[in-house]
TORVOVEX-325101 format. One record per residue: residue number from 1; residue in three letters; y, z, x of N, C-alpha, C in turn. Coordinates in Angstrom, 3 decimals. Layout:
TORVOVEX-325101
ATOM     i    aa        nyy        nzz        nxx       cayy       cazz       caxx        cyy        czz        cxx
ATOM   NUM   ALA          Y          Z          X          Y          Z          X          Y          Z          X
...
end
This chain:
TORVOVEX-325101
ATOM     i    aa        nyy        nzz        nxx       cayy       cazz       caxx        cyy        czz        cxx
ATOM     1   UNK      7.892    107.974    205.800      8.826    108.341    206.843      8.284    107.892    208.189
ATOM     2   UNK      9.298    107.017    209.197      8.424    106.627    210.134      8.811    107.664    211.210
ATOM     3   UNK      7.934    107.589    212.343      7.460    108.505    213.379      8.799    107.963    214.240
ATOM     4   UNK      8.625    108.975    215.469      9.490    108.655    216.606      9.095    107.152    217.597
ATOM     5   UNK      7.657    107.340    217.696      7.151    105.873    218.030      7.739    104.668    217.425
ATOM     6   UNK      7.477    104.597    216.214      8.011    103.377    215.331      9.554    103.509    215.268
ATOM     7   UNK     10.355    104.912    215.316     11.704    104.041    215.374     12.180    103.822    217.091
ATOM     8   UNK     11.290    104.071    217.740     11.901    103.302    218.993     11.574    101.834    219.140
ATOM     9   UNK     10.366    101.544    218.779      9.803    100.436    218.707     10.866     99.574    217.782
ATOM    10   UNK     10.962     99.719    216.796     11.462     98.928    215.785     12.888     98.973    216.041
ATOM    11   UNK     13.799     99.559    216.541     15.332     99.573    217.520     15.185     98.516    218.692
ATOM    12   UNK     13.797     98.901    219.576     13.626     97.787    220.490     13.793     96.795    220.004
ATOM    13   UNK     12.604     96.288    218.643     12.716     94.911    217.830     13.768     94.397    217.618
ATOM    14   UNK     14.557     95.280    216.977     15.976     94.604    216.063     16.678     94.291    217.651
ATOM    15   UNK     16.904     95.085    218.429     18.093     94.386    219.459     17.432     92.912    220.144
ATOM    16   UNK     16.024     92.802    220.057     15.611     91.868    220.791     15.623     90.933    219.856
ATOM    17   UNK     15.396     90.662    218.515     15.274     89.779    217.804     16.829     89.493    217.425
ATOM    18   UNK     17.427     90.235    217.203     19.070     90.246    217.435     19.505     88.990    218.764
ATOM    19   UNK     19.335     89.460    219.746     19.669     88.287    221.195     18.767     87.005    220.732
ATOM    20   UNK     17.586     86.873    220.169     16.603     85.823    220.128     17.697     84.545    218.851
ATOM    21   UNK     18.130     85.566    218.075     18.606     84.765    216.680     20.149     84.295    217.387
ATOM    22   UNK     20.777     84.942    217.910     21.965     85.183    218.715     21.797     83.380    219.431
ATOM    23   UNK     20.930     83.929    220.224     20.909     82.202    221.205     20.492     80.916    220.614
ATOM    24   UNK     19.641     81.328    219.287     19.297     80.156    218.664     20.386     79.669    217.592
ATOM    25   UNK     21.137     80.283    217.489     22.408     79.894    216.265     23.607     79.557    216.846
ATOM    26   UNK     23.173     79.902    218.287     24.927     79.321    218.963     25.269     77.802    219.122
ATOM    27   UNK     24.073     76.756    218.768     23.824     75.563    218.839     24.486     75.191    217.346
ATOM    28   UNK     24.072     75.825    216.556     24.553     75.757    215.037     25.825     76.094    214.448
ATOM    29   UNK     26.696     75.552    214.445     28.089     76.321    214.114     28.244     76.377    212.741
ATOM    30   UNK     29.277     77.954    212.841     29.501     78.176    211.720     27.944     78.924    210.902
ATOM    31   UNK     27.334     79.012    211.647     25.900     80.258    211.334     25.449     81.250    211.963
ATOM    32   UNK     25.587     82.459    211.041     25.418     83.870    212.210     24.126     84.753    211.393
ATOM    33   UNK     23.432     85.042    212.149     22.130     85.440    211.414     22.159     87.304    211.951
ATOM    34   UNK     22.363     87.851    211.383     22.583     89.097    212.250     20.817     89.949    211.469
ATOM    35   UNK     20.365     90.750    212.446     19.519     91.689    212.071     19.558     92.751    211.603
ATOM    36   UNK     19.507     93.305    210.900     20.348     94.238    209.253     19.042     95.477    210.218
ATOM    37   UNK     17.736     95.303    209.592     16.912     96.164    209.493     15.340     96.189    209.963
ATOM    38   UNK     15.048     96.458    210.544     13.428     96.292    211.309     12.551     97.967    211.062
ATOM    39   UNK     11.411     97.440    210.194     10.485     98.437    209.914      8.798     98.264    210.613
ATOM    40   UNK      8.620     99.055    211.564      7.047     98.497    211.799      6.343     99.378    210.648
ATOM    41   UNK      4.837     98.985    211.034      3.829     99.628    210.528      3.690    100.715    211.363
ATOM    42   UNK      2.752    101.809    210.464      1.853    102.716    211.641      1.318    102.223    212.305
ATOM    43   UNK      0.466    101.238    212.064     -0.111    100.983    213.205     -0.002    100.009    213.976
ATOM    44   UNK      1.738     99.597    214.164      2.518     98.322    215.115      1.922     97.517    215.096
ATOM    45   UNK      1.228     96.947    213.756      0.923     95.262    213.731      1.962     94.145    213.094
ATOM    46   UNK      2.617     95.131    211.961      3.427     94.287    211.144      4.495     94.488    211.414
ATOM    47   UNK      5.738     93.597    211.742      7.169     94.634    211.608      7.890     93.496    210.659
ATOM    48   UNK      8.523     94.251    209.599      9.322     93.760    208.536     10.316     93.698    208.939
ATOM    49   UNK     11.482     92.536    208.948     12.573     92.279    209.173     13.594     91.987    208.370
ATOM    50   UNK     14.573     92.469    208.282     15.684     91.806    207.538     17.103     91.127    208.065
ATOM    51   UNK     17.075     90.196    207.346     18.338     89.358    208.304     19.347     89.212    207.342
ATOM    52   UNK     20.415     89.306    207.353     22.051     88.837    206.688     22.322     87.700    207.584
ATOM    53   UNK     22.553     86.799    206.348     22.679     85.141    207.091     24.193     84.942    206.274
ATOM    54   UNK     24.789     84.059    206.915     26.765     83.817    206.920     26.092     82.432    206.984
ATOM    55   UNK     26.746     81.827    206.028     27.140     81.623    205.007     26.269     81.594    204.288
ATOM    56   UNK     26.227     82.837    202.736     25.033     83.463    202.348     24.166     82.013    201.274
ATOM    57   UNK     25.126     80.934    201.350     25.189     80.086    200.540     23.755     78.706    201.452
ATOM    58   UNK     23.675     79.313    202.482     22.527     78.154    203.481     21.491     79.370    204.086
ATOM    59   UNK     21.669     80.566    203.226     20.628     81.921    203.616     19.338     81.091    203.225
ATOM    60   UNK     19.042     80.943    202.135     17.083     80.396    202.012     16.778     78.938    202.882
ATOM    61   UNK     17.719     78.493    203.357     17.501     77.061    203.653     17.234     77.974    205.432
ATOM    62   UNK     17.983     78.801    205.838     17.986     78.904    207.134     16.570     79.634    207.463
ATOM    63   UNK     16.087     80.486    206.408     15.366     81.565    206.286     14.110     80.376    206.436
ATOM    64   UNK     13.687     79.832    205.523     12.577     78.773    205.423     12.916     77.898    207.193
ATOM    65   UNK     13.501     78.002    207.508     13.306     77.180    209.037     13.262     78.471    209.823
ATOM    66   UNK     13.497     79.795    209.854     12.570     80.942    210.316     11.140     80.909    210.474
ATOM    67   UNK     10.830     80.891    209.404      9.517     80.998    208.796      8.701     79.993    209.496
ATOM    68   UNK      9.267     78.511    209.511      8.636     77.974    210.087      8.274     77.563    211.290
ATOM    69   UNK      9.454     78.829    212.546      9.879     78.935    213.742      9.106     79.908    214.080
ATOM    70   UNK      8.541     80.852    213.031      7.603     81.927    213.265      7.106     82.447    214.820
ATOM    71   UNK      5.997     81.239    215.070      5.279     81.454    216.156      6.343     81.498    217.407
ATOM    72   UNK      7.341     80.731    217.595      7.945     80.792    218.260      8.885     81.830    218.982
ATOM    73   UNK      9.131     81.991    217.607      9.920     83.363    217.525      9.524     84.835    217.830
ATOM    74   UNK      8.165     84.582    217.734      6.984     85.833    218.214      6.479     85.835    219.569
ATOM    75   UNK      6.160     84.511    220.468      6.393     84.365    221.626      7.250     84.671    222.510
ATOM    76   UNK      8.687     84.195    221.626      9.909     84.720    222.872     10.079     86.263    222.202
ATOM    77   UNK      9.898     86.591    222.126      9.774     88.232    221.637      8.912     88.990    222.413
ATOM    78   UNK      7.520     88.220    222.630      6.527     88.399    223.337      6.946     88.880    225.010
ATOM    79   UNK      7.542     87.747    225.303      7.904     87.457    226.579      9.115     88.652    227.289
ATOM    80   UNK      9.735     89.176    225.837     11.234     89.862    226.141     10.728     91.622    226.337
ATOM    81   UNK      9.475     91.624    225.792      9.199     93.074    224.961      7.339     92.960    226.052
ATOM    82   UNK      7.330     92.223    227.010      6.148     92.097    226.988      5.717     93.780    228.626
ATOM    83   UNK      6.540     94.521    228.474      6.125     95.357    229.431      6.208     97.012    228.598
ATOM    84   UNK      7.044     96.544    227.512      6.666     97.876    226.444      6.036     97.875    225.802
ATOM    85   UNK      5.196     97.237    225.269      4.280     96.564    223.898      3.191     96.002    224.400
ATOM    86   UNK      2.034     96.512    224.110      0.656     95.697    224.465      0.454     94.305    223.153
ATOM    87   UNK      0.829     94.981    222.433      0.527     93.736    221.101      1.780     93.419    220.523
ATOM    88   UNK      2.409     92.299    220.348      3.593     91.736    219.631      3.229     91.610    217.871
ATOM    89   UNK      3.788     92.704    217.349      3.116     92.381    216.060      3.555     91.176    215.066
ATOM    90   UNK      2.909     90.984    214.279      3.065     90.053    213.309      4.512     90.030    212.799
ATOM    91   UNK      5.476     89.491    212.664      6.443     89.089    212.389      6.876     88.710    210.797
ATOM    92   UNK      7.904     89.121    209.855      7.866     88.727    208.234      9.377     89.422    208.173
ATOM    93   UNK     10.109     88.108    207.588     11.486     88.046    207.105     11.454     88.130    206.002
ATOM    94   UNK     12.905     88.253    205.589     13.626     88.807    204.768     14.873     88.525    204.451
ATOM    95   UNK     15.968     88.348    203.203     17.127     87.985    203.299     17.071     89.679    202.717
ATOM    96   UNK     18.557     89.871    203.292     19.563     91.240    203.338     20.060     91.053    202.045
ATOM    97   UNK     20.767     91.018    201.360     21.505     90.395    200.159     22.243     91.774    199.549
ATOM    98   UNK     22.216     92.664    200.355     23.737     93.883    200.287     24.461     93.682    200.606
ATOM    99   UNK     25.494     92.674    201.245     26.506     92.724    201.440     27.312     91.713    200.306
ATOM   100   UNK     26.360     91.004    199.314     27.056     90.150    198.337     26.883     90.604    197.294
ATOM   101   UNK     25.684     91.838    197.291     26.063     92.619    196.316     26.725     93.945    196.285
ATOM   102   UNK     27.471     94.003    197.528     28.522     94.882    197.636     29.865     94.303    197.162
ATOM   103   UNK     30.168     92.980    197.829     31.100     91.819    197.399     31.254     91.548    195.696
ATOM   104   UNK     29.935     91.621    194.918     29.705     91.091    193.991     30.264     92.512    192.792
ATOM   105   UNK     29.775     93.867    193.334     30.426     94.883    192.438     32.007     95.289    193.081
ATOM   106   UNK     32.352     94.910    194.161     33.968     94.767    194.173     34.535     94.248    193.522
ATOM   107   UNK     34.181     92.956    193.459     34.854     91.659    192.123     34.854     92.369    191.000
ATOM   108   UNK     34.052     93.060    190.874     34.139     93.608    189.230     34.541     94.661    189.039
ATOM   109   UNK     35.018     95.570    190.135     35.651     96.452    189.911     36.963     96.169    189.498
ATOM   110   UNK     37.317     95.323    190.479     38.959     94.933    190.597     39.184     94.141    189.563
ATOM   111   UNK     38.418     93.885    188.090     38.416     93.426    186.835     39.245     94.431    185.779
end
């Protein structure tokens, strides 16, 4: 169960990494990367992220150019978060994949 610390922190995260993914996908059409879920650690080194990527069909292809945007992506985070946060923690994605398997047991209901 996380503390009051970590869910302010990790609310901070998601809205900021939210605007970060926001400005980098507006170049990209037809791709919306939204931030589902952000978990830190106790001890705000790690924060786990989860992203729901549209069109779920270019999700690992977009996710792997995350990954490899990493540092970057931890910098401008750095820069956004840099008067609440002494340390920008380590950064680690995730695909969301509830909403196609919400999609996926509708289809079969309606069978």
């Amino acid at each position: 169960m996380q503390e009051t610390r970590q869910n302010k922190i990790s609310r901070l995260l998601q809205k900021e990494l939210s605007l970060i993914f926001q400005e980098q996908t507006r170049a990209m059409h037809g791709v919306m990367v939204s931030v589902t879920q952000v978990r830190i650690s106790p001890d705000l080194s790690i924060c786990t992220t989860h992203l729901s990527i549209f069109p779920s069909e270019r999700g690992q292809e977009i996710l792997s150019n995350i990954e490899q945007n990493n540092k970057s992506i931890r910098y401008a985070l750095g820069q956004r978060v840099r008067n609440q946060l002494r340390i920008v923690p380590e950064l680690r994605f995730f695909i969301d994949d509830s909403l196609d398997y919400i999609e996926k047991i509708d289809s079969l209901l309606k069978k």
